[in-house]
MMTF fields as JSON, N, C-alpha, C and O atoms, coordinates in Angstrom:
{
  "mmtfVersion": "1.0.0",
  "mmtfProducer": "UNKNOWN",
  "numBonds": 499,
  "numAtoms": 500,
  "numGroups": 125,
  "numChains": 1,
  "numModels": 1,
  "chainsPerModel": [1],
  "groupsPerChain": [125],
  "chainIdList": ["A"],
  "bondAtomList": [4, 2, 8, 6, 12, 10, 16, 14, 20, 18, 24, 22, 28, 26, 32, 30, 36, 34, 40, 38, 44, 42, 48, 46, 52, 50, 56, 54, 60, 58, 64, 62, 68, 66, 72, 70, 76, 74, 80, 78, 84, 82, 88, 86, 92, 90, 96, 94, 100, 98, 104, 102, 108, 106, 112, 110, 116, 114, 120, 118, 124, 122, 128, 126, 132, 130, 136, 134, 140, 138, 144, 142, 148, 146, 152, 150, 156, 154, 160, 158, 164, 162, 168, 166, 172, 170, 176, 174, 180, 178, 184, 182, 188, 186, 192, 190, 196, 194, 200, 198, 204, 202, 208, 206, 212, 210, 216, 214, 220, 218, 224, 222, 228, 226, 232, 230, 236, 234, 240, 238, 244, 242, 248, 246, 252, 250, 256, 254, 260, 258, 264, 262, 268, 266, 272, 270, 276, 274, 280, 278, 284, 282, 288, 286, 292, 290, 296, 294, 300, 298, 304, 302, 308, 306, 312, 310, 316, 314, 320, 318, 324, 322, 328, 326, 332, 330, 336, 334, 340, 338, 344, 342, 348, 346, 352, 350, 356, 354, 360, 358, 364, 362, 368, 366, 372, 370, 376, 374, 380, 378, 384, 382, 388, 386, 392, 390, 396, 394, 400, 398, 404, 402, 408, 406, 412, 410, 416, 414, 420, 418, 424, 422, 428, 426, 432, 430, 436, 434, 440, 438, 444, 442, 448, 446, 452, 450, 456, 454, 460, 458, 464, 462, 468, 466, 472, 470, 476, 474, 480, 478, 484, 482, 488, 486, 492, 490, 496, 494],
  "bondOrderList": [1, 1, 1, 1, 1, 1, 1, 1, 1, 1, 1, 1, 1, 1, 1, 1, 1, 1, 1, 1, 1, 1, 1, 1, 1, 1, 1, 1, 1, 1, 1, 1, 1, 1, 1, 1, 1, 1, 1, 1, 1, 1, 1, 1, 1, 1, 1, 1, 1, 1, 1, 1, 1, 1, 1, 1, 1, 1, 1, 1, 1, 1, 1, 1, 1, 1, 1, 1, 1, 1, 1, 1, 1, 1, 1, 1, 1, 1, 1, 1, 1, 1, 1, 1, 1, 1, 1, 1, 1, 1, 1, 1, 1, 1, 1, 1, 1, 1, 1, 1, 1, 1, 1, 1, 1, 1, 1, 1, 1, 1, 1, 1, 1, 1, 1, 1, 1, 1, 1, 1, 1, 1, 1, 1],
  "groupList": [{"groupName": "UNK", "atomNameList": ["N", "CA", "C", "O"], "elementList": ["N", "C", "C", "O"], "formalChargeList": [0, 0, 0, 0], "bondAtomList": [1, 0, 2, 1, 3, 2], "bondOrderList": [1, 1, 2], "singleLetterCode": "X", "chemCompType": "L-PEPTIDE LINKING"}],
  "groupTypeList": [0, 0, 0, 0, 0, 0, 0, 0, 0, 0, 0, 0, 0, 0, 0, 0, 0, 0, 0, 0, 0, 0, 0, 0, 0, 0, 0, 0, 0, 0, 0, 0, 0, 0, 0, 0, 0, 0, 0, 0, 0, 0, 0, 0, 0, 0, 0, 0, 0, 0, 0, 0, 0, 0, 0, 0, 0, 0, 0, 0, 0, 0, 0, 0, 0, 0, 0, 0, 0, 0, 0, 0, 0, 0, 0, 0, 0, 0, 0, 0, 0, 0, 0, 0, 0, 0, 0, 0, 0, 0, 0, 0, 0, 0, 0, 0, 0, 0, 0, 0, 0, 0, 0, 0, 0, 0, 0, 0, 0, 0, 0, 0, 0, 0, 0, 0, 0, 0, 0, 0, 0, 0, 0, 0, 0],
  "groupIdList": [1, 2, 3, 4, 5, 6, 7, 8, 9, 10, 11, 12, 13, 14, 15, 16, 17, 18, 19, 20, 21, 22, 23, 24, 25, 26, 27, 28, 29, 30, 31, 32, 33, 34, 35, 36, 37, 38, 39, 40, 41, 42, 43, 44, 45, 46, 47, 48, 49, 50, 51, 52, 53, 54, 55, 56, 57, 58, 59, 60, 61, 62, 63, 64, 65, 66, 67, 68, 69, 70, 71, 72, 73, 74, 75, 76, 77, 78, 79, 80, 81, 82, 83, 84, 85, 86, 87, 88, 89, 90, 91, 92, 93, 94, 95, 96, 97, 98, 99, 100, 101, 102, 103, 104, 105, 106, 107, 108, 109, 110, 111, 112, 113, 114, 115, 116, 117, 118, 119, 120, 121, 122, 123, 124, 125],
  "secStructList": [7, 7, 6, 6, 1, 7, 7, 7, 7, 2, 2, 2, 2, 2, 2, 2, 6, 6, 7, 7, 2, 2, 2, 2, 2, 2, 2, 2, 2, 2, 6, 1, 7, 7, 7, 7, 6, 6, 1, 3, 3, 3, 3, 1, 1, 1, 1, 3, 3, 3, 2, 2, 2, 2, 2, 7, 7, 6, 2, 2, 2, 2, 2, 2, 2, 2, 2, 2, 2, 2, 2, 2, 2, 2, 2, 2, 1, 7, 2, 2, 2, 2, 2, 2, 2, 2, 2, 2, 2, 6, 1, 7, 7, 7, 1, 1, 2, 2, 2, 2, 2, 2, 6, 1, 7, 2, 2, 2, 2, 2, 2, 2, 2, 2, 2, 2, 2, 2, 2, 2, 2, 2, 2, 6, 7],
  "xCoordList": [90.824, 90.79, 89.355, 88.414, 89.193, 87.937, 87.482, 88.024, 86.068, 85.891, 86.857, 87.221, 87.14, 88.653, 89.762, 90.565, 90.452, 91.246, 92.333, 93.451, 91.799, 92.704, 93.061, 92.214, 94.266, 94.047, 93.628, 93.79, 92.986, 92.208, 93.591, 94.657, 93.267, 94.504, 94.319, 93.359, 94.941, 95.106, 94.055, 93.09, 93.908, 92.58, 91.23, 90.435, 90.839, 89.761, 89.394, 88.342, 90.881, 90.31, 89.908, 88.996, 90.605, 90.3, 89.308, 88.904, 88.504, 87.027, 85.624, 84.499, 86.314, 85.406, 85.295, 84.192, 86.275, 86.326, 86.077, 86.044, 85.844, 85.859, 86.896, 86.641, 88.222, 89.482, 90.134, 89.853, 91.338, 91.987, 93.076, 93.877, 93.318, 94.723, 96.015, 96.696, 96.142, 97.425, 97.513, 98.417, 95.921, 95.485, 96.074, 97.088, 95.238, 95.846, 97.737, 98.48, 97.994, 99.315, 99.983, 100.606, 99.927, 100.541, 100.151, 101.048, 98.749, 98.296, 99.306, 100.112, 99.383, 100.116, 101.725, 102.095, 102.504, 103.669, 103.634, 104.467, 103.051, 102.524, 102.901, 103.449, 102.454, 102.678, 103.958, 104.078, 104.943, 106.414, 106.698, 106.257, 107.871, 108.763, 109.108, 108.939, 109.761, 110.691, 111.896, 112.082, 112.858, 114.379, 115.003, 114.949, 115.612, 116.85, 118.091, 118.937, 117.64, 119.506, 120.379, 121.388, 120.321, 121.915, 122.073, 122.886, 120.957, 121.23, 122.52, 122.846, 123.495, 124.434, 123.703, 122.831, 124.643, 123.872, 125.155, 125.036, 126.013, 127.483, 128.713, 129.187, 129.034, 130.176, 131.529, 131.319, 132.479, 133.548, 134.071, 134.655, 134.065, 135.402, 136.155, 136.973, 135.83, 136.168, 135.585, 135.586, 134.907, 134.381, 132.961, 132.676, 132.088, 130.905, 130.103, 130.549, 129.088, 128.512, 127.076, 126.661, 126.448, 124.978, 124.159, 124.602, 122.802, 121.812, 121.946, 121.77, 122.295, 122.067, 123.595, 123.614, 124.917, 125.558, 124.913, 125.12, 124.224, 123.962, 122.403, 122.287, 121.479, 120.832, 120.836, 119.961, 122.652, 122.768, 123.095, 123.771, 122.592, 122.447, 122.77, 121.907, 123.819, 124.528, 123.545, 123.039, 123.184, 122.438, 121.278, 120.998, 120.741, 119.595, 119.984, 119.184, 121.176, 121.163, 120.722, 120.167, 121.051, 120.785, 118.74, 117.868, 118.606, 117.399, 116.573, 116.049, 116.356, 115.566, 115.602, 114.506, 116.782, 116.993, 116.352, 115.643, 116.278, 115.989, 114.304, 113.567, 113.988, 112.457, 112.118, 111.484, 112.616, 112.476, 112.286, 111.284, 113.29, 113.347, 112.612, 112.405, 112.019, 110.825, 109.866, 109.194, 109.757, 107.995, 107.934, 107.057, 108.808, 108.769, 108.51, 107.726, 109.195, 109.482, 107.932, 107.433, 107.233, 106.11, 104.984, 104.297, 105.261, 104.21, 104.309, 103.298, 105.168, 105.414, 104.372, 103.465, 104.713, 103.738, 102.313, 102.142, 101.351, 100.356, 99.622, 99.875, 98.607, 97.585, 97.747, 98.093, 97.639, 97.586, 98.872, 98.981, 99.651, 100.857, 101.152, 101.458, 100.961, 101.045, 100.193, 100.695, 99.102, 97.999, 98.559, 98.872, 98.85, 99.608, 100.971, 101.33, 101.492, 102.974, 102.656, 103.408, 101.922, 100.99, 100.416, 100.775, 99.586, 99.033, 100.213, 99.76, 101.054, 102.086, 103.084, 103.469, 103.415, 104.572, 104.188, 104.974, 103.297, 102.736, 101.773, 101.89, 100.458, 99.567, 99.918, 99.543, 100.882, 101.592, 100.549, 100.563, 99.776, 98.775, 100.034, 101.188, 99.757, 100.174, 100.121, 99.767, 100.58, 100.667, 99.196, 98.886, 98.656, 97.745, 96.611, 95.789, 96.427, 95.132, 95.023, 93.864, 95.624, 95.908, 95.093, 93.891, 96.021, 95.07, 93.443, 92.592, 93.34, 92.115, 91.024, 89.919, 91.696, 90.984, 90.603, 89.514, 91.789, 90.95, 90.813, 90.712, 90.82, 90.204, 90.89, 90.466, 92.56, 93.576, 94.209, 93.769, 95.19, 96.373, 97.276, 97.419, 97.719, 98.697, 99.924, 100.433, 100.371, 101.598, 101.419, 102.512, 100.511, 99.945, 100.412, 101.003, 100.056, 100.476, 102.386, 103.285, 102.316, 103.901, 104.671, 105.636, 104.117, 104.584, 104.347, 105.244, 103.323, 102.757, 104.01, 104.765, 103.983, 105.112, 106.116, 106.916, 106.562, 108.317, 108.456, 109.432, 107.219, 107.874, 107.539, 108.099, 106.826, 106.722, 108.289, 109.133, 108.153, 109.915, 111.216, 112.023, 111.268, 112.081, 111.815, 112.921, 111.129, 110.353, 110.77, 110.996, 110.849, 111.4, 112.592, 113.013, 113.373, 114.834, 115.557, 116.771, 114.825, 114.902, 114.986, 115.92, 113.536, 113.611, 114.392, 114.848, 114.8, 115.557, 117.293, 117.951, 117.719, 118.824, 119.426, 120.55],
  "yCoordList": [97.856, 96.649, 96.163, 96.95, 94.647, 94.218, 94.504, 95.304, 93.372, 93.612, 92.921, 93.266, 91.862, 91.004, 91.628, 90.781, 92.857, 93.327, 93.228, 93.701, 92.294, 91.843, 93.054, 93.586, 93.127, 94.209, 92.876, 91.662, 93.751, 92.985, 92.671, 93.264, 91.465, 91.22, 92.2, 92.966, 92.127, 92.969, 92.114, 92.717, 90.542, 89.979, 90.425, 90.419, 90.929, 91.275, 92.8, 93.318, 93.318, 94.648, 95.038, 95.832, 94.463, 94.084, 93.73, 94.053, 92.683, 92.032, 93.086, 93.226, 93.696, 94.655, 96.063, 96.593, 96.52, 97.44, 97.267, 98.127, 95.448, 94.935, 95.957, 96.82, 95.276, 95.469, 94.672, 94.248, 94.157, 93.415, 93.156, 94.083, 91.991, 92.137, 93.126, 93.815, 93.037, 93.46, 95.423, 96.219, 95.552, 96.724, 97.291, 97.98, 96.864, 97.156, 97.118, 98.003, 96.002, 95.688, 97.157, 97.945, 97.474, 98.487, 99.851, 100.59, 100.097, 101.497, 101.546, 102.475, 100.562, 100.552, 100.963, 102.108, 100.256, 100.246, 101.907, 102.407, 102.757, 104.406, 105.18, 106.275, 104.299, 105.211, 105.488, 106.219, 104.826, 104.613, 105.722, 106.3, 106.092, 107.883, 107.501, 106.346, 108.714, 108.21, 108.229, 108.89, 107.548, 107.708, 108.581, 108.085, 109.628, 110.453, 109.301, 108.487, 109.763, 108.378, 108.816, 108.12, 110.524, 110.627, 110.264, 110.633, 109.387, 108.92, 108.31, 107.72, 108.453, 107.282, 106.136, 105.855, 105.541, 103.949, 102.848, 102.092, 103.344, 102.66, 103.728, 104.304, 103.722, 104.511, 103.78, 103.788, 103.368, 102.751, 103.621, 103.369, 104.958, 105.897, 106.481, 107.39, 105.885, 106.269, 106.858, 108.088, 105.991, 106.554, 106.057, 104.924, 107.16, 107.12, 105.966, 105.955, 105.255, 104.676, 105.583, 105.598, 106.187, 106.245, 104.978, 103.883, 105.45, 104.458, 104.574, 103.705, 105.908, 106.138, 105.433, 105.125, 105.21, 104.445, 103.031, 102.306, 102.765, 101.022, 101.225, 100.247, 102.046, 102.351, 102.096, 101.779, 102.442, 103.379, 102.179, 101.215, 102.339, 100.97, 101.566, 102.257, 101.335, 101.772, 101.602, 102.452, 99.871, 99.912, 101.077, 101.563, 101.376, 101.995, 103.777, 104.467, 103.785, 104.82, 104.348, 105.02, 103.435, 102.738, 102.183, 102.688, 101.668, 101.05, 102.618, 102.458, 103.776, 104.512, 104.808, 104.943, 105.007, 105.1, 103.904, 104.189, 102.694, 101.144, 101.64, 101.607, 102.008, 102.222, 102.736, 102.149, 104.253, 105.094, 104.741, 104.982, 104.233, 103.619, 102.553, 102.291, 101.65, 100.601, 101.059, 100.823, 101.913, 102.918, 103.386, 102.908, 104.377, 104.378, 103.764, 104.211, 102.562, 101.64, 100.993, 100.573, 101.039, 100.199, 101.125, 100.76, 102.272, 103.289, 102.935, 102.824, 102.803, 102.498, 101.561, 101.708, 100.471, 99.016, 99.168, 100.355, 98.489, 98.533, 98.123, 97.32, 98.85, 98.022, 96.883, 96.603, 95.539, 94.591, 93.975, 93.261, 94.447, 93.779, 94.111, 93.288, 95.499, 95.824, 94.874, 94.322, 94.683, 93.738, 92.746, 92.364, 92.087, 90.807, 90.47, 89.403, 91.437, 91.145, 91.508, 91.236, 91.887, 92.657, 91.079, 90.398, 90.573, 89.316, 88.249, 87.28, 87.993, 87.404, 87.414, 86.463, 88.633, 88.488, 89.346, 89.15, 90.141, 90.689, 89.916, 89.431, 89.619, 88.038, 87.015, 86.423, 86.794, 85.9, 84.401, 83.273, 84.889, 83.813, 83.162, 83.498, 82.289, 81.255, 82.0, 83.166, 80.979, 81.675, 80.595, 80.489, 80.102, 79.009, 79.78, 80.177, 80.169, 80.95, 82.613, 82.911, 83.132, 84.619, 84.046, 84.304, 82.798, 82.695, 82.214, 82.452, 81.274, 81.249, 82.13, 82.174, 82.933, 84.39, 85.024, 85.562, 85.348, 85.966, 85.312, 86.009, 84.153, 83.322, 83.169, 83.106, 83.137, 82.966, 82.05, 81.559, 81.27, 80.513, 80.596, 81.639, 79.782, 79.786, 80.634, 81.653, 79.926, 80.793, 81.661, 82.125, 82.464, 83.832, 84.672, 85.744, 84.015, 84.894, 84.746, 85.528, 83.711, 83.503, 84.519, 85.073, 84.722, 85.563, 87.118, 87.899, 87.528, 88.971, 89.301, 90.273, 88.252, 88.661, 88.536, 88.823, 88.219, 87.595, 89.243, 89.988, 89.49, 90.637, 92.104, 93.174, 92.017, 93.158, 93.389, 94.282, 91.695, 92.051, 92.625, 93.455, 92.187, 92.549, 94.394, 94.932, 95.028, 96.008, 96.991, 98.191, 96.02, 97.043, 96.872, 97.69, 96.357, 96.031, 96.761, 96.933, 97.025, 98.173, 99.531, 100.331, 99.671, 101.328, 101.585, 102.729, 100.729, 100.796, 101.083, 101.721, 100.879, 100.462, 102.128, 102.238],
  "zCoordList": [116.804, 117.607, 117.705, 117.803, 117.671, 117.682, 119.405, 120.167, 119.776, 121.09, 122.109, 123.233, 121.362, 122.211, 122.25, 122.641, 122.039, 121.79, 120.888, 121.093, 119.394, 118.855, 117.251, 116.533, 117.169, 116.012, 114.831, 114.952, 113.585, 112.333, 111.728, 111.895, 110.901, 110.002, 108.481, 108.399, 107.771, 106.084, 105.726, 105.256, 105.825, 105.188, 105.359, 104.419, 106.86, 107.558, 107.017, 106.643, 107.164, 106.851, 105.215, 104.985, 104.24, 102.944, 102.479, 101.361, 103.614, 103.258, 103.756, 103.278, 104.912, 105.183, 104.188, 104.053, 103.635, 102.492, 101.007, 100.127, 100.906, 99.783, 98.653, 97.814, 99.201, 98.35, 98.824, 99.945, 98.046, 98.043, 98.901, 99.027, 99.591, 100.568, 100.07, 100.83, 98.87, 98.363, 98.239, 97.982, 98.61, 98.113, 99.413, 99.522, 100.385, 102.072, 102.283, 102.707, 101.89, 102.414, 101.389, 102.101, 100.218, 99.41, 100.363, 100.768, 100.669, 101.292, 102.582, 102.545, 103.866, 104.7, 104.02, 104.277, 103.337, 102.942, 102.72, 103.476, 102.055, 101.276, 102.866, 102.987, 103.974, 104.971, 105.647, 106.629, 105.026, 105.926, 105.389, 104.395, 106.518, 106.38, 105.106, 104.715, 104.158, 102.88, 103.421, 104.442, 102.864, 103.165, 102.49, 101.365, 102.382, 101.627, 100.86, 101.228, 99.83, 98.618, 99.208, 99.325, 99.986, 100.488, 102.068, 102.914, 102.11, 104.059, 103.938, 102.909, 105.225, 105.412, 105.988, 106.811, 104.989, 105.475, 106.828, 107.792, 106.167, 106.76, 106.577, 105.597, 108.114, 107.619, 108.899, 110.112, 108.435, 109.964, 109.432, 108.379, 109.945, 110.193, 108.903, 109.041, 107.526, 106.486, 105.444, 105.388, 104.307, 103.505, 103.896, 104.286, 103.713, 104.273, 102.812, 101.665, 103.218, 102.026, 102.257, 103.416, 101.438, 101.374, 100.837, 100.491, 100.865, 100.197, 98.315, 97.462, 98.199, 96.618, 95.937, 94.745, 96.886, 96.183, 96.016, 95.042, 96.926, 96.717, 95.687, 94.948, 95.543, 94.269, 92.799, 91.993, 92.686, 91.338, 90.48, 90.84, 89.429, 88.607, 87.089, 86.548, 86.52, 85.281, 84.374, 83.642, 84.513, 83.288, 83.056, 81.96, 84.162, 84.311, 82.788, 82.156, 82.834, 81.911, 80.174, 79.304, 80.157, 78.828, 79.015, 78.308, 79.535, 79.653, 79.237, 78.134, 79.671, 79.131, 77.943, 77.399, 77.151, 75.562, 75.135, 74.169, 75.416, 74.892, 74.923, 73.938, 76.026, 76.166, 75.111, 74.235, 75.05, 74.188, 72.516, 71.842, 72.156, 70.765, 70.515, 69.33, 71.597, 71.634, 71.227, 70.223, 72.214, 71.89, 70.622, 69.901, 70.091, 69.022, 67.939, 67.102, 67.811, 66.875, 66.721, 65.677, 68.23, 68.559, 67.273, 66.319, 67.841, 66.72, 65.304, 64.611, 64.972, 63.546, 63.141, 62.322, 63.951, 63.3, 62.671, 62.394, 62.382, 62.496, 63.566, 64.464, 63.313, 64.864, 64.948, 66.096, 63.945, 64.038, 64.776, 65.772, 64.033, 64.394, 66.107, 66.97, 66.252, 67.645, 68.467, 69.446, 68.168, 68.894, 68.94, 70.067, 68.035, 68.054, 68.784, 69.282, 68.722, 69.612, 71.322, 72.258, 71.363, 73.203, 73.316, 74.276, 72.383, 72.907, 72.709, 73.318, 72.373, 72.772, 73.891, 74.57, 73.947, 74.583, 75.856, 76.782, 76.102, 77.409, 77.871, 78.996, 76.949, 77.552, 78.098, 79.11, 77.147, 76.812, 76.272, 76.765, 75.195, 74.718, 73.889, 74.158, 72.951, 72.389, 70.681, 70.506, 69.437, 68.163, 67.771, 66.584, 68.475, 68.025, 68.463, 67.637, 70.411, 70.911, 69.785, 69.495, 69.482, 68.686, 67.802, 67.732, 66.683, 65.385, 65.329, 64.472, 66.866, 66.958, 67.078, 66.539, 68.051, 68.1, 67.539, 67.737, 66.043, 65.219, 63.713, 62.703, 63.71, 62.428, 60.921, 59.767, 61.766, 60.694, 60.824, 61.863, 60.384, 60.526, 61.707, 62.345, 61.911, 63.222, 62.408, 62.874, 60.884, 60.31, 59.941, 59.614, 59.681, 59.113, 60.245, 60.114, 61.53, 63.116, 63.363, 63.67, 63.12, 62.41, 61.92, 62.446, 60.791, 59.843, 60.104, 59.787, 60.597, 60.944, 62.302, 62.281, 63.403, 64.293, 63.97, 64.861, 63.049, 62.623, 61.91, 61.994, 61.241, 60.14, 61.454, 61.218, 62.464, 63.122, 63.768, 63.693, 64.633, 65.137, 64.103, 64.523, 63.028, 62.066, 61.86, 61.918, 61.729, 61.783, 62.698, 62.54, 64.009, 65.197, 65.194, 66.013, 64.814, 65.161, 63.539, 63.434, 62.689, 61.589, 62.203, 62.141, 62.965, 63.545, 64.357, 64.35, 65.262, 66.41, 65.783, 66.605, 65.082, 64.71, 64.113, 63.622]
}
């Protein structure tokens, strides 16, 4: 509490630690109890619901194999191509900023990502 008795906001205290609001608001959030997946969450007298039924997400069994065979597939490429598809589609730069960048054709970048995707959807398969 300051001398007015006011508690600091996440901005104040952020500026005084020089870190970021989001840095504070995440550290606070770190401090809540954890919950148990098998808490009841709802129960009228019958079938009890927990938290881990409302959790459980089917797809979620497939999505780690998908990962899995991504990564993989990702190794395969070449650096370049890997570089190139990261600055696309995770940057998310452009096929014009890439070729500027590195002093090729816009279709050359074209062509290098068309044949990487083809590439992964080979390994993956």
């Amino acid at each position: 509490m300051d001398a007015n008795g006011k508690e600091p906001t996440n901005e104040e205290i952020a500026k005084i630690l020089g870190v970021t609001e989001y840095e504070i608001t995440q550290s606070l959030e770190s401090l809540r109890e954890p919950m148990s997946m098998y808490e009841p969450i709802y129960n009228d007298g019958g079938d009890t619901i927990y938290l881990f039924d409302q959790l459980s997400d089917k797809k979620d069994e497939y999505d780690i194999d998908i990962k899995l065979a991504l990564d993989k597939a990702l190794r395969q490429l070449k650096e370049r191509e890997r570089d190139i598809l990261k600055e696309r589609f995770i940057v998310g730069k452009t096929q014009m900023e890439i070729a500027s960048e590195l002093g090729i054709s816009q279709a050359q970048i074209s062509r290098i990502e068309k044949n990487a995707i083809n590439s992964i959807k080979k390994y993956i398969k």
